[in-house]
C-alpha positions in Angstrom: 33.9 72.0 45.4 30.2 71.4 46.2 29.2 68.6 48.3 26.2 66.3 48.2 25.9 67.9 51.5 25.1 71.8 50.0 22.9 70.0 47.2 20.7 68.5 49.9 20.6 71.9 51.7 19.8 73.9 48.9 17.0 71.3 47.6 15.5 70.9 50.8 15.8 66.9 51.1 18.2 64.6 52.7 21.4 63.6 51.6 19.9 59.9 50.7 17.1 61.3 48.2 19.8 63.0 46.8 21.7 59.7 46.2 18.7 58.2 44.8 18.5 60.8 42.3 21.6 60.6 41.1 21.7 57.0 41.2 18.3 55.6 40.3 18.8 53.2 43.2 14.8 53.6 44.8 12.0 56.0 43.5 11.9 59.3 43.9 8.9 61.6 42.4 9.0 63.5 39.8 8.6 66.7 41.8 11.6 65.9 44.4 13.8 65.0 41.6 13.5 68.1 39.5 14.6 70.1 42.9 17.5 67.9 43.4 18.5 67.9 39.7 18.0 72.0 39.8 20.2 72.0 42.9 22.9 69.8 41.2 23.1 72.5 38.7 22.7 75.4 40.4 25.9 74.4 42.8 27.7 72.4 39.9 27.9 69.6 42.3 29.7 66.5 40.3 29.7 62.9 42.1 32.7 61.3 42.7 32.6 57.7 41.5 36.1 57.0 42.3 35.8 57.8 46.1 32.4 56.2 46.1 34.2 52.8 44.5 36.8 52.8 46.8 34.6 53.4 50.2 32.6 50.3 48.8 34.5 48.2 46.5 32.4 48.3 43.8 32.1 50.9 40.6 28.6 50.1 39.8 29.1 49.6 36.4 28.4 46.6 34.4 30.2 45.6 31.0 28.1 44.7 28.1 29.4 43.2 25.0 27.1 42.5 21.6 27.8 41.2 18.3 26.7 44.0 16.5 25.0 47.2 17.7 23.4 48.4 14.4 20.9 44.6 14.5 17.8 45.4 16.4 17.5 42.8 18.2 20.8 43.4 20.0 20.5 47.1 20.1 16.5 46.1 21.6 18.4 44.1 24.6 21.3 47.0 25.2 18.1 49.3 25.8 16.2 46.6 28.3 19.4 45.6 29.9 20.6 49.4 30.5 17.0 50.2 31.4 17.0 47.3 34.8 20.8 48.1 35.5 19.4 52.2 35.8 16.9 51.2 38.4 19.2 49.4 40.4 21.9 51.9 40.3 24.2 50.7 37.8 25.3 52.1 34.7 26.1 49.9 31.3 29.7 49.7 29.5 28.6 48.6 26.2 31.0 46.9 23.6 29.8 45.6 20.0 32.6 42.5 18.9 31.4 42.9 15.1 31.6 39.1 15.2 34.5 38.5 15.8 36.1 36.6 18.4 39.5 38.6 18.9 37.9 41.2 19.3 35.4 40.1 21.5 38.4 39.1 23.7 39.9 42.6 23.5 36.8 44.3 24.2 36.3 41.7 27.5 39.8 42.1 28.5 39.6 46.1 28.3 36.2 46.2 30.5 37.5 43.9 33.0 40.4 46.6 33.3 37.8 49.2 33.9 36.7 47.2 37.1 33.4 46.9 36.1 31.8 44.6 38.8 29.9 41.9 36.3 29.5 41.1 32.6 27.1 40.2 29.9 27.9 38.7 26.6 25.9 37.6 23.9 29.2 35.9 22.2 30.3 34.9 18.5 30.8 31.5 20.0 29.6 29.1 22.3 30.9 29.1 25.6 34.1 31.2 24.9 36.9 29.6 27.0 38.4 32.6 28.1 35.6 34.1 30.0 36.1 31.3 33.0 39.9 32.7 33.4 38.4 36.7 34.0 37.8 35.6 37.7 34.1 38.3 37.2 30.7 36.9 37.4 29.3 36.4 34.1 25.8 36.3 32.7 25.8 34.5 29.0 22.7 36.1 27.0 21.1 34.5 23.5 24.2 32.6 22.8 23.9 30.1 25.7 25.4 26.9 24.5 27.3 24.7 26.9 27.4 23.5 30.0 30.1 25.2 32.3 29.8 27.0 35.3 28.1 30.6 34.1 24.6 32.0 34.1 22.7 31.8 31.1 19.2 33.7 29.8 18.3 32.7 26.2 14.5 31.5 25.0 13.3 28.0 24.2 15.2 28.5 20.6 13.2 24.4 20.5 9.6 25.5 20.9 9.8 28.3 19.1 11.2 27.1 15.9 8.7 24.2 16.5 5.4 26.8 16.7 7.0 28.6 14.2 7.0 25.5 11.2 3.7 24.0 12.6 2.3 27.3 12.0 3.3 27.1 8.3 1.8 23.3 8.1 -1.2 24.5 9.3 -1.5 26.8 6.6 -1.0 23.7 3.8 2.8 24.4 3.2 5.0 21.1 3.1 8.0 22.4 1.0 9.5 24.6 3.8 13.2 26.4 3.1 14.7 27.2 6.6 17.4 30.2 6.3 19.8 29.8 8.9 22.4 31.8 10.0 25.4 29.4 10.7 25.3 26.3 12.7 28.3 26.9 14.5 25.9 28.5 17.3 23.4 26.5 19.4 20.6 28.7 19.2 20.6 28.1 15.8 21.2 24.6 15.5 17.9 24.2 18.7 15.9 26.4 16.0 16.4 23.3 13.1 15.7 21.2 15.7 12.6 22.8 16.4 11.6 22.7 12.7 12.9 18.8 12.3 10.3 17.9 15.7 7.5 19.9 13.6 7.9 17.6 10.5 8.2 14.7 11.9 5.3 15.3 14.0 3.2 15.7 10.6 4.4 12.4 9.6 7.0 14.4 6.8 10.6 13.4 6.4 13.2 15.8 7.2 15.2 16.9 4.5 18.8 19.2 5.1 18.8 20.2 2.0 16.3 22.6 2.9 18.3 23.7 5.9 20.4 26.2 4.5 23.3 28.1 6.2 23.7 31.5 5.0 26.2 33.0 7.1 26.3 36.3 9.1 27.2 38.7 6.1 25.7 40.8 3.8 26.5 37.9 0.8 23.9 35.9 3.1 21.5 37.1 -0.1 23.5 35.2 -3.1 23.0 31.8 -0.7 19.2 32.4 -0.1 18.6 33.8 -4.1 20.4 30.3 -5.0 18.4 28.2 -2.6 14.9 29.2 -3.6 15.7 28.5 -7.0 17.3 25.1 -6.4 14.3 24.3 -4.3 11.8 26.0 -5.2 10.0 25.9 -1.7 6.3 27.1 -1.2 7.5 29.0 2.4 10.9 30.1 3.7 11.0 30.4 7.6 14.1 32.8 8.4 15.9 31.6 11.5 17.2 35.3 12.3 15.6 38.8 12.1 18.5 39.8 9.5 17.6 36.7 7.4 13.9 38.0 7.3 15.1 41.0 5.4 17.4 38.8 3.0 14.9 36.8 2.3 12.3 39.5 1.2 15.2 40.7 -0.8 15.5 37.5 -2.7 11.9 36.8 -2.7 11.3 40.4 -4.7 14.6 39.9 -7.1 13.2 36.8 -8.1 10.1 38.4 -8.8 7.5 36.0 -7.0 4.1 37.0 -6.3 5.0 37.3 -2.1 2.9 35.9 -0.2 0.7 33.8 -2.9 3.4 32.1 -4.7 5.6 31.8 -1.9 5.1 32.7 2.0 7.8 33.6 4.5 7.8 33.4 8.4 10.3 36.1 10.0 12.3 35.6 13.8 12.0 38.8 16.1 9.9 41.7 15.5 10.7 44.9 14.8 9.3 47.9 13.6 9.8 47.1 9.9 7.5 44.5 10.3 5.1 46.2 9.3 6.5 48.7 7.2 7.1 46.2 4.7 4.0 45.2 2.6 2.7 41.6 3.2 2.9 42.2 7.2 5.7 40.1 8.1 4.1 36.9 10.2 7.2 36.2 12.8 8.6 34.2 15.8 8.4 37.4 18.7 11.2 36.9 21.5 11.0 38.6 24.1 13.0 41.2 24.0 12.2 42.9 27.3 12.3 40.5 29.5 15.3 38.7 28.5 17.4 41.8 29.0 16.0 42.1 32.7 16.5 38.8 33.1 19.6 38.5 32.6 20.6 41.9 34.3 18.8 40.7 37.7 20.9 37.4 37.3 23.9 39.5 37.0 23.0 41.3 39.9 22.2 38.2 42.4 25.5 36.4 41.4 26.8 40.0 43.0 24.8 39.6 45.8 25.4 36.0 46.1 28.1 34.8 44.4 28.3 31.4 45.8 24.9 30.3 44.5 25.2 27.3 41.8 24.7 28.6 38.0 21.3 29.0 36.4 19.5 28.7 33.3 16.8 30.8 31.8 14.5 29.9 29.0 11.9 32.1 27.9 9.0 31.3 25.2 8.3 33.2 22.5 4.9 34.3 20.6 4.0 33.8 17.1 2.6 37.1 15.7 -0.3 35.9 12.8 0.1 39.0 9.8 -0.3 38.9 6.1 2.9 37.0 4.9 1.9 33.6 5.2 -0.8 32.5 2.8 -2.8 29.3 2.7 -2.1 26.3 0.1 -4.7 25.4 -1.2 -4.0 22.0 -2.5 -1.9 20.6 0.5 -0.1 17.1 -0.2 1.4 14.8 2.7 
């Protein structure tokens, strides 16, 4: 069998740029990695992770598990977080729960069987017990609720929702319908929060009525259609990127003139965002940099994994499009 030994003699560079290469751990140009990669399959050299775990104790994989893969926003941090673990030389397990909690604990206790050196879990709960008994550093991602010992990367869910509901003020809307997902989850309960500091910064009482839960699944629409025409709001502010597309859904079903007889303010951006005619006007997290983030903290509790716990908040942008429209006859 070919050695990295023959595929540095045949490209012509030392055995480390070859390990580079092949590992993503430092740079290596363009040029120089097209020779070694040419080499590699010239010779049919394959690596061999299992000697390379045992000489240093560590496979170089980290586990990954998501709610579910097919939502943007999650599939946007799988991409960002596999994207920093390539340049450090890691590869990404990834594992999608579906929502639900057993198998969330299957999934964890299956990649913790692979020996992969760390996780990240955006979880269906807050602060799943079980995690602490896995004896593996642990990064908690969007779901950060709690206050135990892990690391934790999420975005000022506070602020946001707070920007986010004084942005529809602004605009003359009082009668504001907030779409949640289920307030079984922190984030979402920090984003009513958020909306409830806006009002009564305006001097407007804070009704929960208008705070509805719609759940995580697809019958999410039957809730929203109901609320509107209970309430008959003049905006609706959905609290998740999958309630931006129910709500659309209701607000064309019910046939309103969208956004002059009502408005609606989305959470995340996404490509569809403007697809869809109005523009959606949305809450933008940072999708980018939360999965680095919470990659590099995954990788300095490795380093150093007697450091105390942190947390990360990020702040998000509002991005200003066509779904919003003014009142024009605005009553405090």
């Amino acid at each position: 069998m070919p050695t990295i030994k023959d595929v540095a003699k045949l490209a012509g560079v030392s055995i480390a740029t070859v390990s580079n290469v092949l590992s993503g751990g430092r740079y290596v140009s363009p040029q120089l990695r097209g020779t070694v990669l040419s080499a590699v399959r010239a010779l049919g050299y394959m690596p061999n992770g299992v000697a390379q775990s045992l000489r240093s104790r560590r496979t170089q994989t980290l586990g990954l598990i998501v709610p579910d893969i097919t939502n943007p926003f999650f599939s946007g941090l799988v991409k960002a977080i596999e994207r920093t673990a390539r340049t450090r030389g890691y590869q990404v397990l990834l594992s999608s729960s579906e929502e639900n909690p057993d198998l969330e604990l299957g999934l964890t206790l299956s990649l913790a069987s692979r020996q992969v050196d760390g996780l990240i879990v955006i979880p269906t709960q807050d602060s799943p017990e079980y995690l602490r008994q896995l004896g593996l550093p642990v990064v908690l991602l969007d779901r950060i609720g709690g206050q135990d010992g892990f690391d934790r990367v999420g975005v000022d869910n506070i602020g946001a929702a707070r920007q986010g509901t004084e942005f529809l003020l602004s605009q003359g809307h009082r009668r504001i319908l907030l779409l949640a997902s289920t307030l079984e989850l922190s984030n979402i309960r920090e984003r009513v929060e958020g909306y409830r500091q806006a009002l009564q910064g305006a001097h407007l009482e804070y009704d929960p009525q208008l705070v509805v839960a719609c759940g995580r699944e697809a019958t999410s629409i039957k809730v929203a259609l109901e609320a509107v025409q209970k309430h008959c709001p003049s905006a609706l502010f959905a609290a998740t990127n999958r309630l931006s597309l129910v709500a659309v859904q209701a607000i064309r079903e019910l046939g309103l003139g969208f956004p002059r007889e009502i408005s609606l303010l989305g959470f995340d951006d996404f490509e569809w965002s403007t697809l869809l005619e109005p523009y959606l006007s949305t809450v933008v997290q940072p999708l980018e940099a939360l999965g680095a983030a919470a990659c590099e903290l995954l990788l300095e509790r490795l380093a150093e994994p007697l450091r105390p716990p942190q947390r990360v908040l990020l702040p998000c942008d509002l991005a200003v499009r066509q779904s919003v429209a003014q009142q024009k006859e605005v009553s405090v």
